[in-house]
Backbone bond lengths (Angstrom), bond angles and torsions (degrees), N, CA, C in turn:
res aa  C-N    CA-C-N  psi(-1)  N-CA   C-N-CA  omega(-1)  CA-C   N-CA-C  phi
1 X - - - 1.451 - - 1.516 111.43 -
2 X 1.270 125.88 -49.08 1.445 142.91 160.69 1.606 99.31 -21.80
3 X 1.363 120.93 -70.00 1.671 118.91 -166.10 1.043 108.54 -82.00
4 X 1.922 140.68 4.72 1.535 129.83 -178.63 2.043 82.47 -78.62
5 X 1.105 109.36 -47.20 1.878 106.96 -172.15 1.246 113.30 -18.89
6 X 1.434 113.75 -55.89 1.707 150.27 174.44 1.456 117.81 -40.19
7 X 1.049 113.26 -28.99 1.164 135.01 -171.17 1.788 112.75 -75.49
8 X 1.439 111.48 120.23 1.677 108.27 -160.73 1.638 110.11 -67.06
9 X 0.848 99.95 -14.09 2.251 84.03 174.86 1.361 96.79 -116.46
10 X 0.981 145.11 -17.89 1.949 123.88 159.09 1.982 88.41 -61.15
11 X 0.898 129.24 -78.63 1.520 146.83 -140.16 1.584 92.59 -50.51
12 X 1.550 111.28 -28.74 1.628 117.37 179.45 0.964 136.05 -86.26
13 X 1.824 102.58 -35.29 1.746 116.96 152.43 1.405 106.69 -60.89
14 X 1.203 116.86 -57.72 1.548 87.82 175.11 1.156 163.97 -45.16
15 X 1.379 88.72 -40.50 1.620 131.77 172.98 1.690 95.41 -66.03
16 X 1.062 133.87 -57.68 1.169 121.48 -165.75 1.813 118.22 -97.95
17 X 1.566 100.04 8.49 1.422 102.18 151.00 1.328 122.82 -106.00
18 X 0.929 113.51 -0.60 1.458 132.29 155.71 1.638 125.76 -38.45
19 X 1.972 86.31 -71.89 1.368 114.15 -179.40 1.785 93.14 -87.94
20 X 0.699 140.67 4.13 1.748 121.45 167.96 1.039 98.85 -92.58
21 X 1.703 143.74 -42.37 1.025 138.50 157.63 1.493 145.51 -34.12
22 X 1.648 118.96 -30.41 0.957 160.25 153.59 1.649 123.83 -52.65
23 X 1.385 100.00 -49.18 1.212 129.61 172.68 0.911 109.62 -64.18
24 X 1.856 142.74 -64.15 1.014 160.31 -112.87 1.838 86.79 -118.55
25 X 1.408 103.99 -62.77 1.724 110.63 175.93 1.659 106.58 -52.30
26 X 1.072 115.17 -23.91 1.544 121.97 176.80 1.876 113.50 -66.96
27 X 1.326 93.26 -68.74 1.432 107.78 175.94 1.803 102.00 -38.66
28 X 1.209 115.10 -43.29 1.769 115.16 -145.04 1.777 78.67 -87.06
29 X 0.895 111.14 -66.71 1.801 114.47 -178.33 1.673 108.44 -40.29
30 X 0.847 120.39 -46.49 1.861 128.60 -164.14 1.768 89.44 -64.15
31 X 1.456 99.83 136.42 2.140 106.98 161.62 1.479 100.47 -78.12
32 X 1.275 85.08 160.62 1.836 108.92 -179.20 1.733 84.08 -63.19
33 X 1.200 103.98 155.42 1.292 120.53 152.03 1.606 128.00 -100.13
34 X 1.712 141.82 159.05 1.208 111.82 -116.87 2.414 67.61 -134.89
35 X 1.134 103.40 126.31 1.410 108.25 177.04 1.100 125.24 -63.47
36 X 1.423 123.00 113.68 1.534 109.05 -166.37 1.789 95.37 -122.41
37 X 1.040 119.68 171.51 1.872 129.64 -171.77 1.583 116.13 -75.28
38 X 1.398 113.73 -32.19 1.518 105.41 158.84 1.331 129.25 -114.83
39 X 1.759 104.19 38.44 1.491 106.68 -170.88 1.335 118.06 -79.42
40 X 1.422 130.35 -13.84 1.579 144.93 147.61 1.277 117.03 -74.26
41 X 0.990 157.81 32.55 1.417 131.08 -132.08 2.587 77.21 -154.91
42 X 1.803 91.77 129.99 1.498 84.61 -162.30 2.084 97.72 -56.33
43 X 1.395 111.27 151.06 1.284 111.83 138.23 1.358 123.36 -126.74
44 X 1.644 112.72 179.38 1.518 103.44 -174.82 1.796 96.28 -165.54
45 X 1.774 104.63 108.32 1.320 89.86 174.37 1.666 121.99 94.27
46 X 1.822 102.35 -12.59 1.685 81.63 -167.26 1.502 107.37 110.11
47 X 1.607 117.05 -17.48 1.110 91.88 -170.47 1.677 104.59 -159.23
48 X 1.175 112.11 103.45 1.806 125.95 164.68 1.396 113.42 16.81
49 X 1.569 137.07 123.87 1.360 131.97 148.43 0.820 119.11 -138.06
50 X 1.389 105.25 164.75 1.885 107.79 -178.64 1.461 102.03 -125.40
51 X 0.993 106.27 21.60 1.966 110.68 156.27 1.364 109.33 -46.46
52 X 1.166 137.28 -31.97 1.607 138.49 -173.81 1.759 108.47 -80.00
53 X 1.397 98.02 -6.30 2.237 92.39 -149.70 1.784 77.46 -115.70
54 X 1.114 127.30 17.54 1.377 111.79 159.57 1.559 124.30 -92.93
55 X 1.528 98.80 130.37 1.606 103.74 -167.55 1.546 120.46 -73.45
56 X 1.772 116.36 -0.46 1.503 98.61 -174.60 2.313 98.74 -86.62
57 X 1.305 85.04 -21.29 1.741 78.42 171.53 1.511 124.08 -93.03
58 X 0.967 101.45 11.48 1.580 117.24 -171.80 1.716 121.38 35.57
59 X 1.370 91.42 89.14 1.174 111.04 -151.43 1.782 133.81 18.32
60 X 1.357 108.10 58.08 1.430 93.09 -175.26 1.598 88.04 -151.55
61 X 1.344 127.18 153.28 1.495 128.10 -152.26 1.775 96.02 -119.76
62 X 1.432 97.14 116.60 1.459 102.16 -158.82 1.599 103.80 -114.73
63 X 1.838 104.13 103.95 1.532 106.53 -169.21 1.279 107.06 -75.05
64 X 1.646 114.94 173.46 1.317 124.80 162.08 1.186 128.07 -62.54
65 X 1.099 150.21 150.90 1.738 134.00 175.61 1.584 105.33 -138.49
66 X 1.239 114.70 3.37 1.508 108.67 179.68 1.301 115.09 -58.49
67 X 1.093 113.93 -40.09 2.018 113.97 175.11 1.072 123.11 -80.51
68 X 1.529 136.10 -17.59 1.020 165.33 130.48 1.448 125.04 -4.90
69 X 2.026 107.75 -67.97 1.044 112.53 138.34 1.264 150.33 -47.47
70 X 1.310 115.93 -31.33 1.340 120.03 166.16 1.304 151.31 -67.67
71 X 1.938 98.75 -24.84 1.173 140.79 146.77 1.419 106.81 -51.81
72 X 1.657 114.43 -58.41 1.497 105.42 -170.21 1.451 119.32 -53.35
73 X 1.290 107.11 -53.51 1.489 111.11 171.00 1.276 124.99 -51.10
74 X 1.045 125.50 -55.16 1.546 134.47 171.09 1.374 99.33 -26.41
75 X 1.624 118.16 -64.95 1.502 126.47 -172.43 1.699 109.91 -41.48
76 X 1.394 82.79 -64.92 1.602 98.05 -166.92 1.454 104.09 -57.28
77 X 1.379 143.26 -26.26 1.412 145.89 156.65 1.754 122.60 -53.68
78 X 1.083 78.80 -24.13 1.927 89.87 -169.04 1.558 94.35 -91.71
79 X 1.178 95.32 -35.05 2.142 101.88 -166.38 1.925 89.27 -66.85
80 X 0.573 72.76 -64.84 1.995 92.64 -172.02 1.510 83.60 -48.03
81 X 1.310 121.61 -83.18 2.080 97.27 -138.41 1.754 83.67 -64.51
82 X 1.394 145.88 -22.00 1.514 122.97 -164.40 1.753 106.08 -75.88
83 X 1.082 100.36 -15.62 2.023 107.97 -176.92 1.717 83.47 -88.48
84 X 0.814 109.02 -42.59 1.504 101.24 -174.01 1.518 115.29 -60.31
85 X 1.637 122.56 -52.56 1.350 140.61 -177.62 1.581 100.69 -56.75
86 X 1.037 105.65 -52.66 1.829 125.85 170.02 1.674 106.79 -33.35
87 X 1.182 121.31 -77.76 1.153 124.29 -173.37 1.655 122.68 -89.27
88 X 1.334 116.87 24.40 1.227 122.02 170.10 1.520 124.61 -74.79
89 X 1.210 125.29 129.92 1.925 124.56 -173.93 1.290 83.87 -71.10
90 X 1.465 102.11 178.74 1.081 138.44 175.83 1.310 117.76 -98.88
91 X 1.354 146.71 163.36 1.408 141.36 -173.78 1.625 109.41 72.11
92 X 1.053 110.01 -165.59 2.013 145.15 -158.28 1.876 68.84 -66.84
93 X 1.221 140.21 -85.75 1.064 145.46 -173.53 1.753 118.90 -5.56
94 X 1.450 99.42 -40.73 1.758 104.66 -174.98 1.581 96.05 -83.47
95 X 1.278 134.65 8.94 1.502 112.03 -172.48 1.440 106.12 -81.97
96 X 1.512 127.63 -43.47 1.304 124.59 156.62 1.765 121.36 -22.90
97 X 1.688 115.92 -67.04 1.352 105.29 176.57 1.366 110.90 -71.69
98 X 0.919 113.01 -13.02 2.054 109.73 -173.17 1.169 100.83 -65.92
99 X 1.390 122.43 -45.22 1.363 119.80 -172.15 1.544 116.26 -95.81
100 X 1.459 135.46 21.43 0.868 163.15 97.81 1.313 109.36 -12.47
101 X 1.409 99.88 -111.00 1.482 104.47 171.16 1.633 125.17 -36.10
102 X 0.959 129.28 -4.50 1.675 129.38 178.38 1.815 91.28 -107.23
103 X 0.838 136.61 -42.36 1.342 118.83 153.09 1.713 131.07 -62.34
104 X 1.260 112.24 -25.26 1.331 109.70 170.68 1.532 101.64 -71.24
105 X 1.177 127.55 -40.46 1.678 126.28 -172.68 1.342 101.00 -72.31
106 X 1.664 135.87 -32.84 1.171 100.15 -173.83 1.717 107.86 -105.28
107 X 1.061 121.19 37.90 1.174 144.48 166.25 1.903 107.70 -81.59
108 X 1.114 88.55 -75.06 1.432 115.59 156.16 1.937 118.99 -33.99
109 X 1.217 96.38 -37.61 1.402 96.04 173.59 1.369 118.26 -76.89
110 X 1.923 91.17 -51.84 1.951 93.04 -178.90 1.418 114.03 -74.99
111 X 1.241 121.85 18.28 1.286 132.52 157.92 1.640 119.12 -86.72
112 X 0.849 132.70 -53.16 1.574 154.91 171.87 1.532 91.09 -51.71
113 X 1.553 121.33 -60.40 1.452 118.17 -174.55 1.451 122.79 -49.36
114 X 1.806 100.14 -40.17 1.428 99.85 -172.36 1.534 103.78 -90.98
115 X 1.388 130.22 -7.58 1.098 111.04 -160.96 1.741 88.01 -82.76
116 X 1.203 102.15 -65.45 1.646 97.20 161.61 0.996 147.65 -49.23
């Protein structure tokens, strides 16, 4: 009975009735907060904009993400071949991830190239 606990979707229902619970005891404990005239109103930095009150985006401030992506991947390449480098044997055995990883790096390169 001890190791069903262990188990990833009991361990998650729990876990997250846990924290809804928490949440919920949070909400009831927390004071109202008190409405003031620019308490919605966008800021950024310290300092007032009206980037939001333009009508061709209808009111909502719509960033770039092209570099963004590129970054993401990069990450997710670096995360991956280092879990990868991580768990490699030792011997004739690592030539499989080695060469793995020498494709994840030059992945990694023609990435760097184009981003730049």
């Amino acid at each position: 009975m001890g190791y069903a606990l262990l188990s990833p979707p009991l361990a998650f229902a729990i876990l997250f009735l846990v924290i809804l619970g928490a949440f919920f005891l949070g909400k009831r404990l927390s004071c109202r907060g008190e409405d003031s005239p620019g308490k919605r109103l966008g800021y950024f930095c310290g300092e007032e904009t009206t980037w939001f009150d333009k009508p061709s985006s209808g009111g909502k401030l719509r960033p770039d993400y092209n570099r963004f992506f590129g970054a993401a991947f990069f990450f997710t390449v670096i995360e991956v071949s280092v879990l990868l480098l991580a768990t490699v044997p030792s011997g004739m055995a690592a030539l499989p991830g080695l060469i793995l990883l020498l494709l994840g790096a030059a992945s990694v390169f023609g990435l760097i190239m184009e981003v730049l």
